[in-house]
C-alpha positions as CSV (number, residue, x, y, z in Angstrom):
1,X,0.0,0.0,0.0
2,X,1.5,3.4,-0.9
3,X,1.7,5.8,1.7
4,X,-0.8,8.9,2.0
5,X,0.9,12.1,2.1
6,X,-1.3,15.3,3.0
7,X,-0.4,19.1,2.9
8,X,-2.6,21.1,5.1
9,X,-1.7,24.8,3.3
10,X,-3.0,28.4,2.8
11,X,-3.3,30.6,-0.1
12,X,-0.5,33.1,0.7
13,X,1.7,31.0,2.8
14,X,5.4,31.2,1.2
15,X,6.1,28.0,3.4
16,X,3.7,26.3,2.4
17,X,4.9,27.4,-1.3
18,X,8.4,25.4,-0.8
19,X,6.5,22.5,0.7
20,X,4.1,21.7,-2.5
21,X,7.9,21.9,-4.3
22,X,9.4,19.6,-2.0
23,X,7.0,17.1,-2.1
24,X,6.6,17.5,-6.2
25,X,10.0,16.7,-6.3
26,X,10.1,14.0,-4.0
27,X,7.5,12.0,-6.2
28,X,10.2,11.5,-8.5
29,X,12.0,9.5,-6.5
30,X,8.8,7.9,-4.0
31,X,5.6,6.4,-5.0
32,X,2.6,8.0,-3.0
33,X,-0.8,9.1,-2.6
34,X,-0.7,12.9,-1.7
35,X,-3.6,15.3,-1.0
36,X,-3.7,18.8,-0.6
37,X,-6.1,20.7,1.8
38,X,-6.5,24.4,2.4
39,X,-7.5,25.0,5.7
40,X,-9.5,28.4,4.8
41,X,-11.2,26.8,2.2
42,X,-12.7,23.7,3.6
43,X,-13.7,25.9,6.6
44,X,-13.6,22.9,9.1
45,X,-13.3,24.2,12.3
46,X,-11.2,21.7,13.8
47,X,-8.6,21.8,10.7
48,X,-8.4,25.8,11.6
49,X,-8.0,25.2,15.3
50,X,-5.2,21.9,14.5
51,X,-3.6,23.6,12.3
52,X,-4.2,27.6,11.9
53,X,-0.7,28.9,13.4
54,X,1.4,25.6,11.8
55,X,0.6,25.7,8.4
56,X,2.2,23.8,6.0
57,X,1.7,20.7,8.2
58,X,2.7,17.3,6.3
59,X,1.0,14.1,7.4
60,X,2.0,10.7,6.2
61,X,-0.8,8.7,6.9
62,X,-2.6,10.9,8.8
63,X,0.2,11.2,11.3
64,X,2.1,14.5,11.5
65,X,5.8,14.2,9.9
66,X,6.6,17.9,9.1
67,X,5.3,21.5,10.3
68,X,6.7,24.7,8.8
69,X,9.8,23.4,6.9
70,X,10.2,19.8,5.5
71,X,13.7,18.8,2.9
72,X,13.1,16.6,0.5
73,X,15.9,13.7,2.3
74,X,13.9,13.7,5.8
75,X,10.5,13.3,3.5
76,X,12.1,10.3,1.7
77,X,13.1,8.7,4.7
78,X,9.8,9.3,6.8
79,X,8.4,7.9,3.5
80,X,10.7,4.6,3.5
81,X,9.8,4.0,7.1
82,X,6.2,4.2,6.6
83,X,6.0,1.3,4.6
């Protein structure tokens, strides 16, 4: 089973910016699933609350890997071990 990787972003968010690169990049050296939520626009409260002062937050299957800043070597190898 590949694993699930989810950005929880902003519009506006520089950070959250070099995160969707990171993780572009990364797919071409990992197979996975990624999803990418906006925290604004899916108004869910509790995503807002979770989430609202740590955005980008990465989640690899469903369990929080990176907030802020992630590098492409520390996503590949949270990757590897999640298989």
């Amino acid at each position: 089973m590949k694993p699930q990787v989810t950005l929880y972003t902003r519009a506006g968010c520089c950070l959250c910016d070099d995160a969707k690169h990171v993780i572009a990049a990364a797919r071409q050296h990992a197979d996975f699933e990624y999803a990418e939520i906006d925290i604004d626009i899916d108004a869910d409260p509790d995503l807002v609350r979770l989430y609202d002062h740590e955005v980008p937050v990465i989640t690899i299957n469903r369990r929080k890997a990176f907030k802020y800043k992630v590098n492409m070597n520390d996503l590949l190898k949270k990757l590897a071990a999640s298989i």
